[in-house]
PADOSE-892228 format. One record per atom (N, C-alpha, C): x, z, y; residue in one letter. Coordinates in steps of 0.1 Angstrom, whole numbers, plus 2048, in hexadecimal, padded with zeros to 3 digits. Example, Ala and Ser with C-alpha at 12.3 -4.5 7.8 and 13.67 -1.06 7.14 Angstrom:
// PADOSE-892228
88484E7C7A
87B84E7D3A
88484E7DFA
8808477EAS
8898477F5S
88184F800S
// end
This chain:
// PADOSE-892228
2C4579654X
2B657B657X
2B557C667X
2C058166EX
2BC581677X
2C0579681X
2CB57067DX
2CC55F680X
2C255A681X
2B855C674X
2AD551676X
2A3557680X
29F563681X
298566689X
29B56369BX
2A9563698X
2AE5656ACX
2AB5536ADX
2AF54E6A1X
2AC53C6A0X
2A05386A2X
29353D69CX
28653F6A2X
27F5406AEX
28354B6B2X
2845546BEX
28A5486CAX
2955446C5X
29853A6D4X
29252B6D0X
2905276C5X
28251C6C2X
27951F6CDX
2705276CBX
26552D6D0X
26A52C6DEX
2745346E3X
2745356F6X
2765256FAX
28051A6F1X
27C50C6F4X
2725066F5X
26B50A6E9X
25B5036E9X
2535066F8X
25651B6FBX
24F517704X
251512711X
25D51170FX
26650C71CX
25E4FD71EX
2604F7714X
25C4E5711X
24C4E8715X
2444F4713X
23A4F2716X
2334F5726X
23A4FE729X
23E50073BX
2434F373EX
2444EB73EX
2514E4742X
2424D5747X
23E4D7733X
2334CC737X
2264CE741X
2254DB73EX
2184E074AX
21C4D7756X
2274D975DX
2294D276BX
2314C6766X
2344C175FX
23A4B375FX
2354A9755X
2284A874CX
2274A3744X
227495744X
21E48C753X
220480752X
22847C765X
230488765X
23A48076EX
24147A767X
24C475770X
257468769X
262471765X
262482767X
26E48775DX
26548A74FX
258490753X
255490745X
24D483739X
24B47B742X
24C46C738X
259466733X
26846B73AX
26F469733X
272473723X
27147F726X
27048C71DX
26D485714X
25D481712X
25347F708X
25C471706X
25E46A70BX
26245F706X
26E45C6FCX
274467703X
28246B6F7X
27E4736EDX
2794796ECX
26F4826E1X
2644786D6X
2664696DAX
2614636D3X
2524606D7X
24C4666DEX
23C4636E2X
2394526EAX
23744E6E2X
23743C6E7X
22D4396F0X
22043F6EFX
2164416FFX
21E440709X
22844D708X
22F456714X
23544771AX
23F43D710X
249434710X
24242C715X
233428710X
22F41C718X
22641E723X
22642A727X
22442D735X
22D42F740X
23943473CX
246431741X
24A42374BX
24741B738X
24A40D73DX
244408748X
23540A748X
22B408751X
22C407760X
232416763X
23641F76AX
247414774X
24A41276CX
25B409772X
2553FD772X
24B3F576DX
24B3E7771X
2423EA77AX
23A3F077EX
2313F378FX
23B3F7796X
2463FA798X
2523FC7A0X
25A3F77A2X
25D3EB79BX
2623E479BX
2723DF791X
2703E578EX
27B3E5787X
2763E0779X
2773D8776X
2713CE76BX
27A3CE75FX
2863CD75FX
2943CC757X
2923DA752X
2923E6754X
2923F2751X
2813F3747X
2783EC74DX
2693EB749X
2673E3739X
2713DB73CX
2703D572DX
27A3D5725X
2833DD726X
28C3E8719X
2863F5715X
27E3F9719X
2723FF71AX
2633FC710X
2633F3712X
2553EA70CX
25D3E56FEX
26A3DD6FBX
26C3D76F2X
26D3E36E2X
2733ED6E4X
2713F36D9X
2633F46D7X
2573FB6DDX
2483F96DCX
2463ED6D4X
2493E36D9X
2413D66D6X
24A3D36C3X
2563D46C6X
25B3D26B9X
2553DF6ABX
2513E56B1X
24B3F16A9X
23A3F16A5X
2343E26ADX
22C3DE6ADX
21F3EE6B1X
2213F26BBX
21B3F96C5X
2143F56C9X
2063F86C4X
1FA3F26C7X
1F73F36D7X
1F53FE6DFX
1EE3FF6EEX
1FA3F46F4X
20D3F16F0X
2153ED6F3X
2103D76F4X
20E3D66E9X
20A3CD6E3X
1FB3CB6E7X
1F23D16ECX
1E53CC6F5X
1E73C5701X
1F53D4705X
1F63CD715X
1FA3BD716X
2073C170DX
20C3B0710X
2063A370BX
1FB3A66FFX
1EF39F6F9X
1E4399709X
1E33A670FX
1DC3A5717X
1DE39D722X
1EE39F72AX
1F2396734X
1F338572FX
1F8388727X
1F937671CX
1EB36D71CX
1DE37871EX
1D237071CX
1D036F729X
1D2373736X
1CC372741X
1D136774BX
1C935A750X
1CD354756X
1D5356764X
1DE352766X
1E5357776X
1EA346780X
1F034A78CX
1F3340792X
1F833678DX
201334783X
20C32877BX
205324773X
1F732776DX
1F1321761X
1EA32775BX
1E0321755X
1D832374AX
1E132B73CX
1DE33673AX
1DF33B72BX
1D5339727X
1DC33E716X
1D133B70BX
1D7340700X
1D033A6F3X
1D433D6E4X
1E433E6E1X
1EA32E6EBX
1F632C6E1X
1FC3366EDX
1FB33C6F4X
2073436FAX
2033556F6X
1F83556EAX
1FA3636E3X
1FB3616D6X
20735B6D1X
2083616C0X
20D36C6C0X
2043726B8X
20B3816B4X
1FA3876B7X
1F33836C1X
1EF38D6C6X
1DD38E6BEX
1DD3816B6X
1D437E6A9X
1D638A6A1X
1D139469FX
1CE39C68CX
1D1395680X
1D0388680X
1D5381673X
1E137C678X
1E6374682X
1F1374683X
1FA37967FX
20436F675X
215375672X
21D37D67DX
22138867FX
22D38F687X
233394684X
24138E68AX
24D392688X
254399695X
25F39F693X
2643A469FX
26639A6AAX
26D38B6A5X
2703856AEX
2643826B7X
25B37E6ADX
24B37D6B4X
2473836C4X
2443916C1X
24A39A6C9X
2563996D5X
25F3986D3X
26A38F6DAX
2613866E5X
26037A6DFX
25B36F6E1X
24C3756EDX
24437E6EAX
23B3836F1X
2403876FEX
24A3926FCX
251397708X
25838E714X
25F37C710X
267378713X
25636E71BX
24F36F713X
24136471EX
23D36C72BX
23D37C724X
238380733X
24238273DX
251386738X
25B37F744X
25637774EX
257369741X
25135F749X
24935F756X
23D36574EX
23436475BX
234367765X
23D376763X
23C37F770X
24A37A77BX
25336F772X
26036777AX
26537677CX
26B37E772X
27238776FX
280386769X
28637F76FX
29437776BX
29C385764X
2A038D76AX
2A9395762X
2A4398756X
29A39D753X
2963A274BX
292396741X
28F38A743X
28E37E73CX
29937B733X
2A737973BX
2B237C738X
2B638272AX
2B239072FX
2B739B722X
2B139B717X
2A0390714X
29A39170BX
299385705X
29F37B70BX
2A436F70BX
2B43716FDX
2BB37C703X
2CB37F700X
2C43846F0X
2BE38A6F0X
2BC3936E4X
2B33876DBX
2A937E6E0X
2A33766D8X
2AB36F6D1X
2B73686D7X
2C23656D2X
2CC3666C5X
2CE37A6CBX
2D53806C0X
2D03836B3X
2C03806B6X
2B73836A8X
2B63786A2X
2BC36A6A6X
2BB36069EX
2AF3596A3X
2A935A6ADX
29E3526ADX
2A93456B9X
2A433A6B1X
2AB3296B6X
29F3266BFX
2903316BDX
2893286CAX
28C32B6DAX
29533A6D7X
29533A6E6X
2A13316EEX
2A73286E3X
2B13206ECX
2A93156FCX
29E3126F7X
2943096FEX
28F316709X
28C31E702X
28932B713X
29133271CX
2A232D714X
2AA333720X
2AF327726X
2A9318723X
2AA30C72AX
29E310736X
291312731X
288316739X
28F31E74CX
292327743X
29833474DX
2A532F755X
2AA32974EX
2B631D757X
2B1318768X
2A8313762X
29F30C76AX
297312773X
28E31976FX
28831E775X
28832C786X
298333777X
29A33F783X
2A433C78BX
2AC330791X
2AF32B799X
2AC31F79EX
2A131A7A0X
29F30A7A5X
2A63047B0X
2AA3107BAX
2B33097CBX
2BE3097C1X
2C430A7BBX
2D130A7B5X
2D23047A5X
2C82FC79DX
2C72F7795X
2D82F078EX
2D82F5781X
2E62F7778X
2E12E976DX
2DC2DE771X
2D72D4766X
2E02D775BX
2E72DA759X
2F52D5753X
2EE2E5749X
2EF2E874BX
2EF2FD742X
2E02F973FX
2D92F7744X
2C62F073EX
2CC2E7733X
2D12DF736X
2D22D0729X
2DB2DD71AX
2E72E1726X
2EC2E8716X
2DF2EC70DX
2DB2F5711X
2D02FC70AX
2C62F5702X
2C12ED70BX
2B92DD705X
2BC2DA6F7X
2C82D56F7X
2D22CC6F2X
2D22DA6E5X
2D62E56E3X
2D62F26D9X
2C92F26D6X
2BD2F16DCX
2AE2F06D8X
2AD2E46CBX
2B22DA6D1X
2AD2CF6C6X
2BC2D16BBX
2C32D16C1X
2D02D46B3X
2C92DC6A6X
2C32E96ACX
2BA2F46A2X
2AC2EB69FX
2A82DF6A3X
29E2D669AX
2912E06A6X
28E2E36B0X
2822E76BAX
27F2D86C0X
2732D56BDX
2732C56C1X
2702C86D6X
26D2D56D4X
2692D56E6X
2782D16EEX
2812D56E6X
2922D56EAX
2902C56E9X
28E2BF6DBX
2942B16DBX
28A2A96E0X
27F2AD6E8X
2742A26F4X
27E2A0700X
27F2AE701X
2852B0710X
2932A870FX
29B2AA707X
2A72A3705X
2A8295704X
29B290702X
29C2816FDX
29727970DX
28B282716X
28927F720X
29327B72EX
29B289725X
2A828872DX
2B627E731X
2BB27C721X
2BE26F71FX
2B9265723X
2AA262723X
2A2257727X
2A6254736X
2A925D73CX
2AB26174DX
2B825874CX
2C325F743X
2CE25F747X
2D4251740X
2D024C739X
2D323B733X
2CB22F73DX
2C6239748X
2BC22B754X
2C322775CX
2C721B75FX
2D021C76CX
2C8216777X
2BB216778X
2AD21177DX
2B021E786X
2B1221794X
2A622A79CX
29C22B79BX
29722079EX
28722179AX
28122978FX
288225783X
282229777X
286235770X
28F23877AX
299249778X
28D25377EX
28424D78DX
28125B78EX
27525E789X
26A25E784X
25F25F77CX
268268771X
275261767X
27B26D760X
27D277762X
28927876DX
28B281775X
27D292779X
26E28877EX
26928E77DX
264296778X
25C28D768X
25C29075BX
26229A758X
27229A759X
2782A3752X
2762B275CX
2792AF766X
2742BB76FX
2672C076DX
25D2BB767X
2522C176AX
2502C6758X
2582C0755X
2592C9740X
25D2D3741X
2682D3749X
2702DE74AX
2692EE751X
2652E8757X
25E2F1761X
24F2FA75CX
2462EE751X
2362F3752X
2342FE74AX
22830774FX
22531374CX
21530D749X
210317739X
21A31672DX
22430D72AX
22F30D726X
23C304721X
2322FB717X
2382F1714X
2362E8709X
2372EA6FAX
22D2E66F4X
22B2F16EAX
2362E86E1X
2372EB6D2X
2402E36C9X
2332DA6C9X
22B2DE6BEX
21F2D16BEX
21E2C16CAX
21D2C76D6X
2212BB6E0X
22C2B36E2X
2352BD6DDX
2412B56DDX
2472AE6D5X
2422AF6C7X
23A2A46BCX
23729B6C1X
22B2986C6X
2242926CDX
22A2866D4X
23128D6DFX
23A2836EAX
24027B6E7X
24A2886DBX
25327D6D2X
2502736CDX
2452726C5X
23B2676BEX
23A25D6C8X
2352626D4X
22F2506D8X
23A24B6DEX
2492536E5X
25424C6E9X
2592466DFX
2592496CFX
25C2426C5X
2542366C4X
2462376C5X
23D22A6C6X
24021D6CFX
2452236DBX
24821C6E7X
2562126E5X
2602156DAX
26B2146D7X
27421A6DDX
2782266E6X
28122C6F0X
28A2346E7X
28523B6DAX
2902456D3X
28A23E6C2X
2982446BDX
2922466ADX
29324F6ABX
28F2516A2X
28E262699X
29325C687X
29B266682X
29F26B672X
28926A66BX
28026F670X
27227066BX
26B26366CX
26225F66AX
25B25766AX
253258677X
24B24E67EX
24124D687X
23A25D682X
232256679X
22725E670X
22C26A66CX
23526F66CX
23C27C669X
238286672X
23E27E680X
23F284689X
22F287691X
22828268EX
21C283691X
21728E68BX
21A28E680X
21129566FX
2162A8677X
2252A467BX
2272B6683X
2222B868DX
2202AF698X
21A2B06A2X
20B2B769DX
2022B1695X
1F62B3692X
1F42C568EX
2002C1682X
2002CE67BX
2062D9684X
2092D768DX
20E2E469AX
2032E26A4X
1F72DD6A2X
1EB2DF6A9X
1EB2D56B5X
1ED2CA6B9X
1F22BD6C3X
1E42BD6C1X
1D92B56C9X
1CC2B56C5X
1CB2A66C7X
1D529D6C8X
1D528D6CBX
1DD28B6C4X
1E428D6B9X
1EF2856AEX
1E22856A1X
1D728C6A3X
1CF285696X
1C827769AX
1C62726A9X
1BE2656AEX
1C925A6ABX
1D92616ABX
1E42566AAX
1E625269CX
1E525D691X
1E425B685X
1DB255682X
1D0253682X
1C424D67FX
1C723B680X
1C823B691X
1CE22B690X
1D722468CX
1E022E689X
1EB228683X
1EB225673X
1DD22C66DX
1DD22F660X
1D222065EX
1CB21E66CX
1C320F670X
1C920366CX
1D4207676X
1DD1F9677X
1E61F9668X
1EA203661X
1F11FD65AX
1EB204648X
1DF1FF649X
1DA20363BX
1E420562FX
1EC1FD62EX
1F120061EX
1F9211623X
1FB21362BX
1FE223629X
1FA22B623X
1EE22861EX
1E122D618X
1E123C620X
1E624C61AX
1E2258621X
1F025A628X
1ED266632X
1F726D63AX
1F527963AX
1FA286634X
1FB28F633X
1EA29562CX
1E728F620X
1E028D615X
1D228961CX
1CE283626X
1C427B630X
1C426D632X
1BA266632X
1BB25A632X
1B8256641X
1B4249643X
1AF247652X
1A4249657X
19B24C64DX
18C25264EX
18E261656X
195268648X
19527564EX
19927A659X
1A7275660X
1AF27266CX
1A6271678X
19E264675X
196264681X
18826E683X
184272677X
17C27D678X
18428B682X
18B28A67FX
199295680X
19829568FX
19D28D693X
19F28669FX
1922856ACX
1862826A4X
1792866AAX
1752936ACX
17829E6A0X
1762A96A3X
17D2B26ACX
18B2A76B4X
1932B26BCX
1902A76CBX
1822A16CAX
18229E6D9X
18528C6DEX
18D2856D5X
19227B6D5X
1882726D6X
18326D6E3X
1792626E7X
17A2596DEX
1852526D9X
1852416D3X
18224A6C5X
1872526BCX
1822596B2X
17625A6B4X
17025E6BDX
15D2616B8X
15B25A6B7X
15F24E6BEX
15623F6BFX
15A23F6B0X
16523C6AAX
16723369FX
16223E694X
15F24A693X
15725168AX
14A25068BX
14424B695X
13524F698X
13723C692X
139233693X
13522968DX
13A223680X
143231678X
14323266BX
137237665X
13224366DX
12924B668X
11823D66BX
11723C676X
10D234676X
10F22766CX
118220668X
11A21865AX
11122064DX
11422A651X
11023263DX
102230647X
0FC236651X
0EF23864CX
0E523064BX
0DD238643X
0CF22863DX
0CA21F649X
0C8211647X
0C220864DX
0B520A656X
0AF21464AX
09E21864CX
0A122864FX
0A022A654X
0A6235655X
09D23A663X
090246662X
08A24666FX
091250677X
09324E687X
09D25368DX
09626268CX
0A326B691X
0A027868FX
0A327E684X
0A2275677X
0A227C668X
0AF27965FX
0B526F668X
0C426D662X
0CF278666X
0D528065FX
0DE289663X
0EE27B666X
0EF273660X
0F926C668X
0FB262675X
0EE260677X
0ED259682X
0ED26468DX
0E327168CX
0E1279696X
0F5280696X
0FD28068BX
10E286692X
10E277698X
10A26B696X
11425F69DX
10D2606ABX
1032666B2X
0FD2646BCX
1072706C3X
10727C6BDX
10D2846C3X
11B2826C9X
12327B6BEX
1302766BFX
13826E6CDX
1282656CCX
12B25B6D6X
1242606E3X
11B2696E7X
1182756F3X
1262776F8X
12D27E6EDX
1392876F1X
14227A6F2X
1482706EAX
14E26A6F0X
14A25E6FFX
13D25D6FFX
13B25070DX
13D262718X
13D26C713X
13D275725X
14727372DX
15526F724X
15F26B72AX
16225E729X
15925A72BX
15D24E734X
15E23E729X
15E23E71DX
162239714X
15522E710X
159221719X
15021C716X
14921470EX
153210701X
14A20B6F3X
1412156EBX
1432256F2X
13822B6ECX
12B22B6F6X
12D225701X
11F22870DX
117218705X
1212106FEX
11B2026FFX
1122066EEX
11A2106E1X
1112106D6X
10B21C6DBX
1052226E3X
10022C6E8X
0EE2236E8X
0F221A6EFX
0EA2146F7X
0E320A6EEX
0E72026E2X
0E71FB6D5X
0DE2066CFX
0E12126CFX
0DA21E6C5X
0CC2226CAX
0CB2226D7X
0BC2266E1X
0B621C6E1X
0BD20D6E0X
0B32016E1X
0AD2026D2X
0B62016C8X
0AF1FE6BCX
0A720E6B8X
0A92176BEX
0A52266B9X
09A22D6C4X
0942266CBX
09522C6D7X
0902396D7X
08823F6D1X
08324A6D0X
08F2566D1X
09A2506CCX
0A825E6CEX
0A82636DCX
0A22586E4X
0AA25E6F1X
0A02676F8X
0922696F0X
08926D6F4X
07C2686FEX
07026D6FCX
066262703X
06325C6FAX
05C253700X
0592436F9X
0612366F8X
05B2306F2X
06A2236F0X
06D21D6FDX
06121C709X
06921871AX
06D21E71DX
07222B71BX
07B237720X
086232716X
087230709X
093231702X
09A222709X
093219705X
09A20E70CX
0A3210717X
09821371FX
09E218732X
0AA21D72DX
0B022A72AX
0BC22D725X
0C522571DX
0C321E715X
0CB21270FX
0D120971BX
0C8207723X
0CD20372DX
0D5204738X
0CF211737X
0DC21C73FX
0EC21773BX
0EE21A730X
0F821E727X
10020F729X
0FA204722X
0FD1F8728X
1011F2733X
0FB1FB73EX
0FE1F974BX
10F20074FX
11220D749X
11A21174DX
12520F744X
12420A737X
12F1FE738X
1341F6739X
1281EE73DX
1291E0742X
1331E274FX
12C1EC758X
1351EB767X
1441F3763X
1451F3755X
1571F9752X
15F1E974CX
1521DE74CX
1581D2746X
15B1D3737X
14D1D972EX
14C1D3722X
1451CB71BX
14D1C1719X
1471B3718X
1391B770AX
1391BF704X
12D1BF6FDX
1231C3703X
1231CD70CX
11A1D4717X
1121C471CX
11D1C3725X
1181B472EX
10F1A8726X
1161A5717X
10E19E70FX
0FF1A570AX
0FF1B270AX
0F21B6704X
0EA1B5715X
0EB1B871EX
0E61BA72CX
0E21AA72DX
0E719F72DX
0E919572DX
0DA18E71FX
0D719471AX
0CD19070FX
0C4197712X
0C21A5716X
0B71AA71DX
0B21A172AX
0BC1A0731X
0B819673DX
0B218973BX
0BA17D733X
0B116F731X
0A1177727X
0A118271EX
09417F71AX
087184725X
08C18972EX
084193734X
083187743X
088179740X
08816F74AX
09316F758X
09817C753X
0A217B75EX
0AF17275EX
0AC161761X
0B315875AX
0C415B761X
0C115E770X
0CE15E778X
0D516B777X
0D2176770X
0D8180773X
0E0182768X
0D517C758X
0D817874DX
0E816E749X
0E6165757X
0F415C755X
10216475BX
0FE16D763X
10817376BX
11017F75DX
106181756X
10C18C74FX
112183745X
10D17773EX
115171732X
12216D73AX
124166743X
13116674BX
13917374AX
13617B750X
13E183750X
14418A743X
13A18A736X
13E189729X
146180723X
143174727X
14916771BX
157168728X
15D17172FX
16717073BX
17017A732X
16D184729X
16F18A725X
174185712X
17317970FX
174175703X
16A1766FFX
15E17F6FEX
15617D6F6X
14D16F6F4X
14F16A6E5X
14A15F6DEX
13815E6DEX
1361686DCX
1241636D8X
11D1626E9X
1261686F3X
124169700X
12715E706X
133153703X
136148702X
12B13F702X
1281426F0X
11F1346F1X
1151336F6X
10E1416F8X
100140701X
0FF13C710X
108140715X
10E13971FX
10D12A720X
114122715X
116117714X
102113713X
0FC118707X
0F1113708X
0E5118712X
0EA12071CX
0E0127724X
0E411A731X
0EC11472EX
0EE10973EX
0EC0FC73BX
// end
């Protein structure tokens, strides 16, 4: 009994000792370590806080990595929060926060993976290093491609090609298509005996290596695909294969490639349970100029003949379509833009010499990109409206262009 009581008794003079102790030291750097060994994770990720504003960054993020793997929320904001914030080397965004979604799958490596981007940013080589070493030992095969990154990066006056390519070369071995872009560009470099044609690779590969954000897998789908189009590599997958991952890892231009390809060679019938309809709808909805055009004059096919403008829901998406695709620049949609205001004119607003007037516009501006339909419609405005010479100038320059019905008018206009 009186064990336990003297055992008590010096409990108690500890506590208050620990409690004297915190009065004057609670959030200095002896007592944020205290608390931190004592398990208080605030304490720890203020700590950490505390050594990467000092500099000591390597010490800052052995510190942070237990937090983050423990999925430590205020831990897990911060670095959520640096990942979203644009800085000098580049634009962030979505793909450089997985994990940092609520629905989002996370896993430790995830995590990992978070810690090793803000390395990155901050060009925190040692500490890149050590979380790089550990990504490794957890099995993750994507950081073979980020300690190619780090190769590169944290020495450039002293550049080790040779320890970059190993790593490369271990990326695509483990099936990371970013490893086998880069690897194939590489090769590409290294089978040229062209100077000329070495250094654009050369560059290429320098500037893969180097961009911030890194290259996503999706893109590097992608790349792969059209060097295979080009005939420069083969691949074990199909064209279409390699597209279908590109897409499905979020590429926002392997659904405009699928589409045509699904064009040019109909009996494929679908690709990854989509036909060429869908594809190109696909493809329109991620931005793809020649996709809007060729959706918006699917969709204007379905709609009715008689159809008073305004009240067609498919003609008003095909008008939209082709807005968004002629802004950049895409001139078979400025020419059915301008086909749609002449025969609709009321879309473009005003009266029908206002809608015209803009048909004309539209015509005009791709006529002067050299589209022989433009030129032919501008060219039939002109002879009826008597403008005999301006009218010849434009069928030339159409029937210059192959066009037939431009041709013969030509022939019968002289």
């Amino acid at each position: 009994m009186a064990r336990t009581r003297d055992w008590l008794l010096g409990g108690a003079a500890v506590a208050l000792g620990l409690a004297a102790l915190g009065a004057g030291t609670y959030n200095t750097d002896r007592g944020l370590r205290l608390r931190a060994a004592l398990g208080q994770d605030e304490a720890q990720l203020a700590l950490a806080l505390r050594r990467y504003r000092a500099g000591d960054a390597t010490a800052a993020f052995a510190l942070f990595e237990p937090l983050m793997l423990a999925d430590y929320a205020p831990a897990v904001a911060v670095v959520c929060d640096i990942l979203g914030t644009p800085s000098l080397d580049g634009p962030r965004g979505a793909a450089r926060q997985v994990g940092c979604d609520t629905d989002a799958k996370v896993t430790p490596i995830t995590r990992l993976e978070q810690l090793s981007d803000v390395a990155f940013m901050a060009r925190e080589w040692g500490a890149l290093e050590q979380v790089l070493a550990r990504r490794l030992a957890a099995g993750d095969t994507r950081a073979h491609f980020d300690m190619a990154r780090y190769e590169a990066l944290s020495r450039p006056e002293a550049l080790q090609v040779e320890a970059v390519v190993a790593h490369l070369r271990r990326a695509a071995d483990h099936g990371d298509p970013r490893g086998q872009y880069l690897m194939a560009v590489y090769q590409l470099h290294d089978a040229t005996k062209d100077p000329a044609a070495q250094a654009p690779l050369s560059q290429t590969f320098a500037k893969l290596i180097a961009q911030s954000p890194p290259v996503t897998a999706g893109d590097a789908y992608f790349e792969l695909a059209k060097l295979m189009q080009a005939g420069l590599i083969g691949s074990e997958l199909a064209y279409s294969d390699v597209l279908l991952r590109a897409d499905e890892l979020g590429n926002r231009f392997a659904a405009g490639y699928l589409a045509q390809y699904l064009l040019s060679n109909p009996d494929k019938g679908e690709i990854g349970g989509a036909d060429a309809a869908a594809w190109v709808e696909k493809a329109a909805a991620h931005g793809d100029p020649v996709a809007q055009y060729n959706h918006a004059l699917a969709l204007l096919d379905a709609a009715p003949a008689d159809a008073a403008p305004r009240t067609d829901a498919n003609t008003d998406a095909a008008e939209k379509l082709l807005l968004a695709s002629a802004a950049t620049g895409f001139a078979p949609s400025h020419t059915r833009l301008g086909a749609l205001y002449w025969q609709q004119p009321q879309r473009a607003g005003g009266d029908v010499e206002a809608g015209r007037h803009r048909a004309l516009e539209h015509w005009q501006i791709a006529a002067d990109k050299g589209d022989a339909n433009a030129l032919y419609n501008l060219a039939q405005v002109a002879l009826a409206q008597g403008r005999r010479e301006a009218g010849i100038r434009y069928l030339e320059a159409s029937a210059a262009q192959g066009h037939k019905a431009a041709g013969d008018a030509l022939k019968a206009a002289r």
